[in-house]
Backbone as ProteinMPNN parsed JSONL, in Angstrom:
{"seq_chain_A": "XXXXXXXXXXXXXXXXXXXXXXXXXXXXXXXXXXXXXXXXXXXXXXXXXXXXXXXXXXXXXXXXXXXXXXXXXXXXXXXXXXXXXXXXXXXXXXXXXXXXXXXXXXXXXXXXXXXXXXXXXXXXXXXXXXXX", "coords_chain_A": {"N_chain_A": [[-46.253, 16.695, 14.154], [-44.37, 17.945, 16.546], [-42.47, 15.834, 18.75], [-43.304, 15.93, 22.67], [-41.636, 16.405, 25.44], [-41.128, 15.175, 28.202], [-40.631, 14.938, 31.693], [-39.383, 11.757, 33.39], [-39.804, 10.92, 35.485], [-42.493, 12.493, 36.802], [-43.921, 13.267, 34.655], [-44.859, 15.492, 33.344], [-44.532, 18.14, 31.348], [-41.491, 19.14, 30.604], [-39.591, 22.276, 31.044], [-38.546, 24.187, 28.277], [-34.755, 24.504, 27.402], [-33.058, 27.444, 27.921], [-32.784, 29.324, 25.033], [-30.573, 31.613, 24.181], [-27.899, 32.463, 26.231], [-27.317, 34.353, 29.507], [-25.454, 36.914, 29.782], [-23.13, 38.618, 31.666], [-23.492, 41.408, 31.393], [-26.121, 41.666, 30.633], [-27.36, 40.926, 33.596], [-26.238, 42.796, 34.917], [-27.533, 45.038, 34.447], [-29.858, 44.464, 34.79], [-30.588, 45.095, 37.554], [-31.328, 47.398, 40.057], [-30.375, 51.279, 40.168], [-29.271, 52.201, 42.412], [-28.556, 49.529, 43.813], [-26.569, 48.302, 42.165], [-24.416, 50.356, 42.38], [-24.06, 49.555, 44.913], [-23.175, 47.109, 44.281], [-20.685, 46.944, 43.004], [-19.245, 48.681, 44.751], [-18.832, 46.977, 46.923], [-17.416, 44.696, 45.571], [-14.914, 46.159, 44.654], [-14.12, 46.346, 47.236], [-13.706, 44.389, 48.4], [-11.388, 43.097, 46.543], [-9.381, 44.802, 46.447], [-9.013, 44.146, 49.853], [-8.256, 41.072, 49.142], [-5.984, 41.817, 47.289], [-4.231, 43.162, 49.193], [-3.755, 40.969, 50.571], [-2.767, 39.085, 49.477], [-0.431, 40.221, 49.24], [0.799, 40.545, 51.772], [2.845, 39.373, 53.911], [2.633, 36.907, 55.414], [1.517, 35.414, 53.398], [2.79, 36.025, 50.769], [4.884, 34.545, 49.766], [3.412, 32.455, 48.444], [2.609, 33.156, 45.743], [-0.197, 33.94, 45.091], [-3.138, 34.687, 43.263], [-6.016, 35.902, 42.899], [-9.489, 36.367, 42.497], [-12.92, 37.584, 41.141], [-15.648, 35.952, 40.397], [-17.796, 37.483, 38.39], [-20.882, 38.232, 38.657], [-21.685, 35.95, 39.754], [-22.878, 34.344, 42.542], [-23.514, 32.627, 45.931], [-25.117, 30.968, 48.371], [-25.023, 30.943, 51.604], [-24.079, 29.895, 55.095], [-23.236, 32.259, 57.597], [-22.54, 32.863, 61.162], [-25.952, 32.424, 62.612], [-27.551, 32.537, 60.574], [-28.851, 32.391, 56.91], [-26.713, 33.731, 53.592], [-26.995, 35.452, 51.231], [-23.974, 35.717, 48.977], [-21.173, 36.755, 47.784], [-17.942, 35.108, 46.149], [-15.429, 33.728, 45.989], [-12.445, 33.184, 44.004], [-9.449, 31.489, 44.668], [-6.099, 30.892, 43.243], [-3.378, 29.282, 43.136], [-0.023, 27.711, 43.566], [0.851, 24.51, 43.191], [0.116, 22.04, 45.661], [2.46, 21.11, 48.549], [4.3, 22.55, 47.5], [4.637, 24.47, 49.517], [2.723, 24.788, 49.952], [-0.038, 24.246, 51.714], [-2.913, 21.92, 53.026], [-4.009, 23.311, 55.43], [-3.017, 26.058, 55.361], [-4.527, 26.93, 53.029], [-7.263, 26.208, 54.585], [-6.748, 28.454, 57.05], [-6.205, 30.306, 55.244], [-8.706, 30.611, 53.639], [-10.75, 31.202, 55.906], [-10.089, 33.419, 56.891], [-10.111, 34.985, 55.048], [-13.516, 34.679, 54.789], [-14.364, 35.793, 57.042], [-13.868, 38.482, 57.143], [-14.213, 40.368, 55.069], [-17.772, 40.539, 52.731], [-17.917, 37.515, 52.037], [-19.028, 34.49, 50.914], [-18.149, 32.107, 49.909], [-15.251, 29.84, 49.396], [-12.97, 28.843, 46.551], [-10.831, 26.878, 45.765], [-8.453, 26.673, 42.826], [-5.948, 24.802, 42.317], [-2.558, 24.136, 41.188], [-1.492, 24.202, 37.616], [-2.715, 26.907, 34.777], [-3.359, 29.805, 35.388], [-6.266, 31.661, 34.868], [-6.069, 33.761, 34.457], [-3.584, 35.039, 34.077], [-3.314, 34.559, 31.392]], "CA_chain_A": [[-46.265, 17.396, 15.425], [-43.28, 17.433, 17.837], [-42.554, 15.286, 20.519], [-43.085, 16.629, 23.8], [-40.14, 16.597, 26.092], [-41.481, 14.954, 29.122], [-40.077, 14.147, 32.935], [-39.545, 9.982, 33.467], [-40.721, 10.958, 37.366], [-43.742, 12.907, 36.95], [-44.931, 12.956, 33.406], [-44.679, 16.729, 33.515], [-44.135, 18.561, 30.443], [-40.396, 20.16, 30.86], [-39.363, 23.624, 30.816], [-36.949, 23.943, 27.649], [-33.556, 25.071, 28.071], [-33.213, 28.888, 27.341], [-31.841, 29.32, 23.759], [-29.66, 32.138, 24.248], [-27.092, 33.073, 27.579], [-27.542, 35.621, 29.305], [-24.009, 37.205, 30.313], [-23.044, 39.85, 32.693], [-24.33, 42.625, 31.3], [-28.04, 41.513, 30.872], [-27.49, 40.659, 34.687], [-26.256, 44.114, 35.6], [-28.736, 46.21, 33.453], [-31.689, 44.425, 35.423], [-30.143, 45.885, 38.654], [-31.322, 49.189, 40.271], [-29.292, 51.916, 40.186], [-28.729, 51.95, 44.094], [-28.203, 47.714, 43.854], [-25.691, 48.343, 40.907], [-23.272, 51.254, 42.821], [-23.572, 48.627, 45.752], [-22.361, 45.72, 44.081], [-19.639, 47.397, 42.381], [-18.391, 49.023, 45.865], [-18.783, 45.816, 47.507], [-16.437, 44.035, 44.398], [-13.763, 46.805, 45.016], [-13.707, 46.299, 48.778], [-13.234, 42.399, 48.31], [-10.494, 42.892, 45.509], [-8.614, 46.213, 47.655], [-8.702, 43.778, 50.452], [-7.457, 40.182, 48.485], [-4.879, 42.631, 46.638], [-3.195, 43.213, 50.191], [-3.9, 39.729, 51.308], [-1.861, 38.653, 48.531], [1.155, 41.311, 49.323], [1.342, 40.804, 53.12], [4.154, 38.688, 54.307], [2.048, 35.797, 55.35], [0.856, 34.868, 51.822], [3.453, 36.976, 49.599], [5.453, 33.299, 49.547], [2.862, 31.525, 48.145], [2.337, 33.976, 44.933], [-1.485, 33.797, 45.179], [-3.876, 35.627, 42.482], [-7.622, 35.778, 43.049], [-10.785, 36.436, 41.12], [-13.836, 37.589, 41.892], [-16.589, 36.16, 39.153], [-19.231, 39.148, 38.206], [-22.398, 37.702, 38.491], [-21.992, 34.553, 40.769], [-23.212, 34.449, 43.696], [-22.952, 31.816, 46.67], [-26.082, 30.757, 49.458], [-24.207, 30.023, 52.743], [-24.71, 30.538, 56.446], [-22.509, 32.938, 58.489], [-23.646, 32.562, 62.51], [-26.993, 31.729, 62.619], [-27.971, 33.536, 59.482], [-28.147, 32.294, 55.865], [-26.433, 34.44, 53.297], [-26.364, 35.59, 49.504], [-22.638, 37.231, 49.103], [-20.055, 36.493, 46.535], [-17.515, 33.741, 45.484], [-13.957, 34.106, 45.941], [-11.506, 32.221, 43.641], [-7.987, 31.737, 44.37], [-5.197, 30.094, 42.105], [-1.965, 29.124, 43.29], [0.804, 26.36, 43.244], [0.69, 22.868, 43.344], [0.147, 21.302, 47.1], [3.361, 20.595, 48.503], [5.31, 23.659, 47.665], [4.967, 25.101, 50.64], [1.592, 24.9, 50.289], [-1.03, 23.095, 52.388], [-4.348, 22.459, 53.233], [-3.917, 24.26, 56.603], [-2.549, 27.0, 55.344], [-5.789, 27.148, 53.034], [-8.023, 26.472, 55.682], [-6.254, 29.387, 57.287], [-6.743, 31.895, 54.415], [-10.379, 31.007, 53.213], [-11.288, 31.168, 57.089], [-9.476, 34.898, 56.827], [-11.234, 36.273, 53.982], [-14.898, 34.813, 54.874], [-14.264, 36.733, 57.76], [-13.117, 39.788, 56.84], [-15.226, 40.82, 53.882], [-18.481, 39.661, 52.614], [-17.545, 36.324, 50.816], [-19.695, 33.343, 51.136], [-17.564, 30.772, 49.489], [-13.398, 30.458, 48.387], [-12.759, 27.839, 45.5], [-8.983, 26.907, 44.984], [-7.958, 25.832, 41.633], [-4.53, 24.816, 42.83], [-1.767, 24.306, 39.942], [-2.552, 24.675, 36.6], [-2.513, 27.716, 34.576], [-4.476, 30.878, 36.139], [-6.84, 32.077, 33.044], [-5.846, 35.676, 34.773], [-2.17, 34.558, 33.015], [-3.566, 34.211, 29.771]], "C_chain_A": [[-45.01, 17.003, 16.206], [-43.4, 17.082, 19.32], [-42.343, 16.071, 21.904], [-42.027, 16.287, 24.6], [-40.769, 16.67, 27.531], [-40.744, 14.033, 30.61], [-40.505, 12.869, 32.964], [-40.375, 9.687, 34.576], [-41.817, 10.961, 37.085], [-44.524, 13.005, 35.584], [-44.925, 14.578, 32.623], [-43.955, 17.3, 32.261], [-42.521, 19.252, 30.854], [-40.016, 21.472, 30.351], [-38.077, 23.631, 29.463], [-36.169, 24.282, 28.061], [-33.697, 26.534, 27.467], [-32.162, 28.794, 25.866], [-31.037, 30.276, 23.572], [-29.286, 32.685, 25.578], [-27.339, 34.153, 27.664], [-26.276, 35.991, 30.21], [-24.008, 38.568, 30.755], [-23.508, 41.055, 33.102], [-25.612, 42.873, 31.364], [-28.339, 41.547, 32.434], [-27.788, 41.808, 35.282], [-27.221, 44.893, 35.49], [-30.077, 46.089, 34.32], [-31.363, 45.147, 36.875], [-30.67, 47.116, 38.929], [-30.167, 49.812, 40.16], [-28.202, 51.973, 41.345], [-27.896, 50.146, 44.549], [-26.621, 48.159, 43.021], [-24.191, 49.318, 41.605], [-22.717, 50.054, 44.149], [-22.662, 47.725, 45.5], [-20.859, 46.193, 43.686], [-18.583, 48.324, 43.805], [-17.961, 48.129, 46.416], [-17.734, 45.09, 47.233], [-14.967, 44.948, 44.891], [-13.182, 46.335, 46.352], [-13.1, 44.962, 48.95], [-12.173, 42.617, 47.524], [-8.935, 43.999, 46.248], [-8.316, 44.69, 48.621], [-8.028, 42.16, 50.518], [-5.999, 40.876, 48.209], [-3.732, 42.875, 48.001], [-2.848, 42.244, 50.909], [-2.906, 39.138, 50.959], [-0.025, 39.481, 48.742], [1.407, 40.76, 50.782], [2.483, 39.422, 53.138], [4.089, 36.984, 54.47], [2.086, 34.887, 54.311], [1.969, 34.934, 50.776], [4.159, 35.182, 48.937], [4.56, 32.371, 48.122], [2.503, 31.485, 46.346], [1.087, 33.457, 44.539], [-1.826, 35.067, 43.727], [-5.288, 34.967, 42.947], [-8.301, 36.393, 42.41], [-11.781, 36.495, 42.098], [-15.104, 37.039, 40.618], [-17.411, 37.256, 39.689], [-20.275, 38.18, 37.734], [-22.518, 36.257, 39.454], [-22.256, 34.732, 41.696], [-23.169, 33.094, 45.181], [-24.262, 31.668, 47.853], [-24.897, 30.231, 50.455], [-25.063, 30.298, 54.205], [-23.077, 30.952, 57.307], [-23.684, 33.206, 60.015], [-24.727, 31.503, 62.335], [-28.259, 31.846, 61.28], [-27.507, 32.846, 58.11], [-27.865, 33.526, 54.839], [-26.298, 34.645, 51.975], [-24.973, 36.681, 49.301], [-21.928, 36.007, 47.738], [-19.364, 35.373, 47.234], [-15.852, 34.62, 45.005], [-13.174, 32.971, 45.242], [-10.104, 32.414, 43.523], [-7.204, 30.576, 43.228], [-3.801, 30.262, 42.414], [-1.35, 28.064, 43.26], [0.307, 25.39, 43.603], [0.7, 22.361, 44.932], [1.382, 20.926, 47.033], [4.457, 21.719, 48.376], [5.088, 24.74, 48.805], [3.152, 25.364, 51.085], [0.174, 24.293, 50.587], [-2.2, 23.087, 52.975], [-4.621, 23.088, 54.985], [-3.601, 25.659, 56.247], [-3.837, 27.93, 53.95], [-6.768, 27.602, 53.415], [-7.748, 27.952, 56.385], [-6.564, 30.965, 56.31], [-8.157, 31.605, 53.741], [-11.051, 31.884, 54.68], [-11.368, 33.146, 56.76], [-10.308, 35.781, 55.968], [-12.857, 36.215, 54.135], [-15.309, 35.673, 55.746], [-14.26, 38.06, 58.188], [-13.786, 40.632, 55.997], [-16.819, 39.608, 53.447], [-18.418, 38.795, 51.596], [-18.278, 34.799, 51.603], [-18.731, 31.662, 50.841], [-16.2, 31.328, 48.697], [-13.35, 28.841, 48.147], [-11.42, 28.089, 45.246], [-9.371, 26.691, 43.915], [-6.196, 26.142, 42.074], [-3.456, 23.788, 41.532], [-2.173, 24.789, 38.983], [-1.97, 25.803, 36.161], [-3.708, 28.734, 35.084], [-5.178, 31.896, 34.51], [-6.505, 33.771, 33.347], [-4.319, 35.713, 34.146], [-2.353, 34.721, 32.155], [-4.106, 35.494, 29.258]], "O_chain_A": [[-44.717, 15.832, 16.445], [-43.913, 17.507, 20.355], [-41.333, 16.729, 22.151], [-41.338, 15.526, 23.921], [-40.972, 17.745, 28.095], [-40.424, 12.845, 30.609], [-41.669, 12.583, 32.685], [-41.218, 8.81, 34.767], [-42.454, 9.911, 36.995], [-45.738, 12.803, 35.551], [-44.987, 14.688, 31.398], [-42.784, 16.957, 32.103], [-42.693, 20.134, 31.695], [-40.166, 21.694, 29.149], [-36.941, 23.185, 29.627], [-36.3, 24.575, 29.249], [-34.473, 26.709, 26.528], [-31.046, 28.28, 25.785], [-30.422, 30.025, 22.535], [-30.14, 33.346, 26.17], [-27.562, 34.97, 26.77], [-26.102, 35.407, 31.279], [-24.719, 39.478, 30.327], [-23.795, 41.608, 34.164], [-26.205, 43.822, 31.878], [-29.393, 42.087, 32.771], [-28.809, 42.117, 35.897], [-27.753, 45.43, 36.462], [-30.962, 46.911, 34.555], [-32.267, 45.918, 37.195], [-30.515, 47.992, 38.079], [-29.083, 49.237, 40.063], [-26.976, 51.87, 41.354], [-27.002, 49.837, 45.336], [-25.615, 48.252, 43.724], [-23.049, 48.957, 41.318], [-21.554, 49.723, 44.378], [-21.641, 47.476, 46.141], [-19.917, 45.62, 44.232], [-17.369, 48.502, 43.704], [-16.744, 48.108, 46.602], [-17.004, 44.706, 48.147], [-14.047, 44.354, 45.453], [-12.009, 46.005, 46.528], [-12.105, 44.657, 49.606], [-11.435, 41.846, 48.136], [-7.753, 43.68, 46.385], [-7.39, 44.011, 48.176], [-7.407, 41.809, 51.522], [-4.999, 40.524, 48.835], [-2.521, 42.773, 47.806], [-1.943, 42.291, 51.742], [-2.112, 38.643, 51.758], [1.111, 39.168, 48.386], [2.601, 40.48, 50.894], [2.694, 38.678, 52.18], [4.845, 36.11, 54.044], [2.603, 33.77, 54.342], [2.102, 34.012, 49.971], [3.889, 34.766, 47.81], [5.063, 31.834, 47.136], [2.239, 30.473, 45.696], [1.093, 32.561, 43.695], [-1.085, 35.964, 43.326], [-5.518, 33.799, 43.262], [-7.769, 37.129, 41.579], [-11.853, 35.983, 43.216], [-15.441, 37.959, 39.873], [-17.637, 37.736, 40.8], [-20.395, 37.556, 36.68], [-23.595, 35.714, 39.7], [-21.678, 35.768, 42.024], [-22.052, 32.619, 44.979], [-24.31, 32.786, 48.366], [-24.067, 29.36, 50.194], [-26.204, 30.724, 54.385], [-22.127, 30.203, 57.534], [-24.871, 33.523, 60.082], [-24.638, 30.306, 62.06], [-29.394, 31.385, 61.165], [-26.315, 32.638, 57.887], [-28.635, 34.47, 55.015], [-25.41, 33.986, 51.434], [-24.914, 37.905, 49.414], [-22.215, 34.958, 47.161], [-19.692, 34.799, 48.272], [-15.425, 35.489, 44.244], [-13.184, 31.86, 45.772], [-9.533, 33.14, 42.709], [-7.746, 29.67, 42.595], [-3.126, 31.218, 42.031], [-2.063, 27.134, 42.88], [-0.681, 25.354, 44.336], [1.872, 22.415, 45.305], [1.816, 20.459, 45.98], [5.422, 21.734, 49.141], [5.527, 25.884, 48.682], [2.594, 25.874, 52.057], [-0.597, 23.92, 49.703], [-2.631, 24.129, 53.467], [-5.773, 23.141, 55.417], [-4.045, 26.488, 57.041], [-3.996, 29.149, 53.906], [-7.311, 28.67, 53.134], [-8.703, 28.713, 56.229], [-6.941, 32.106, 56.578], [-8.709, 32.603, 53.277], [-11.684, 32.936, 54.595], [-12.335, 33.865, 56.511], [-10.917, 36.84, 56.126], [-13.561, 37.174, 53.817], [-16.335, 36.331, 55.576], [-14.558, 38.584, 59.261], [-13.884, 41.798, 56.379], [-16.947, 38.413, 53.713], [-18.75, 39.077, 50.445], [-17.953, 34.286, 52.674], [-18.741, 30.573, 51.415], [-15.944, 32.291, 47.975], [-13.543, 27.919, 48.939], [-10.902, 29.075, 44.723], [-10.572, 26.482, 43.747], [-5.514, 27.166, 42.127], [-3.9, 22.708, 41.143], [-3.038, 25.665, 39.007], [-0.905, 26.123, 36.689], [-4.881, 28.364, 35.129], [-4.658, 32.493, 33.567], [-6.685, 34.722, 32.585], [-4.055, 36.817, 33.67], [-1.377, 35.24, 31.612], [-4.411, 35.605, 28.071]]}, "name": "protein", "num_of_chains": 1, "seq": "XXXXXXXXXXXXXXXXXXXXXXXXXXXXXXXXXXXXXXXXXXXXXXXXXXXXXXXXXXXXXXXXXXXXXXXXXXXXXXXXXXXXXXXXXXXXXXXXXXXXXXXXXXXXXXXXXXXXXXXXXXXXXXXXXXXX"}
């Protein structure tokens, strides 16, 4: 007979792990139809409005790229209100080239603002897997 696979805390049989991922598409598919046109307008409007974020004069210096993952999502609180919205990731140079955590601060602030984005994740140097 196999050993059960029990919590050290409570004693509590554990849930296994799921034996196969379930990736983007399984995500979407469970979606209504009405949910599904949303999200996908929503994604444009955030990517339209990065895409010029990235061009304007401000930023253009910095040569920013951003990402939106498909399927992540983000709990935050905007006001007084918590919020399920997307997950903004940028990717640009190394700290120091002109670029600093004020000037960060400054553009997450900008985009949580602006569109509905719950959370912005640098990955600052590095290679951008949108490169590859």
């Amino acid at each position: 007979m196999a050993k059960k696979n029990n919590c050290p805390f409570c004693n509590n049989e554990l849930i296994p792990f799921l034996e196969e991922d379930y990736n983007w598409s399984d995500y979407h598919c469970g979606l209504s139809e009405k949910r599904q046109k949303r999200f996908e307008f929503v994604a444009v409007l955030i990517a339209s409005f990065l895409d010029h974020l990235a061009k304007s004069k401000k930023y253009k210096k910095y040569n920013l790229k951003f990402a939106i993952p498909e399927g992540l999502f983000s709990t935050g609180v905007k006001g007084d209100n918590r919020t399920y919205s997307f997950i903004v990731l940028i990717f640009g140079p190394k700290l120091g080239e002109g670029m600093t955590y004020e000037v960060l601060d400054k553009l997450s602030t900008e985009i949580c603002n602006r569109v509905p984005v719950n959370r912005v994740a640098y990955c600052i140097g590095g290679v951008s897997p949108l490169d590859q």
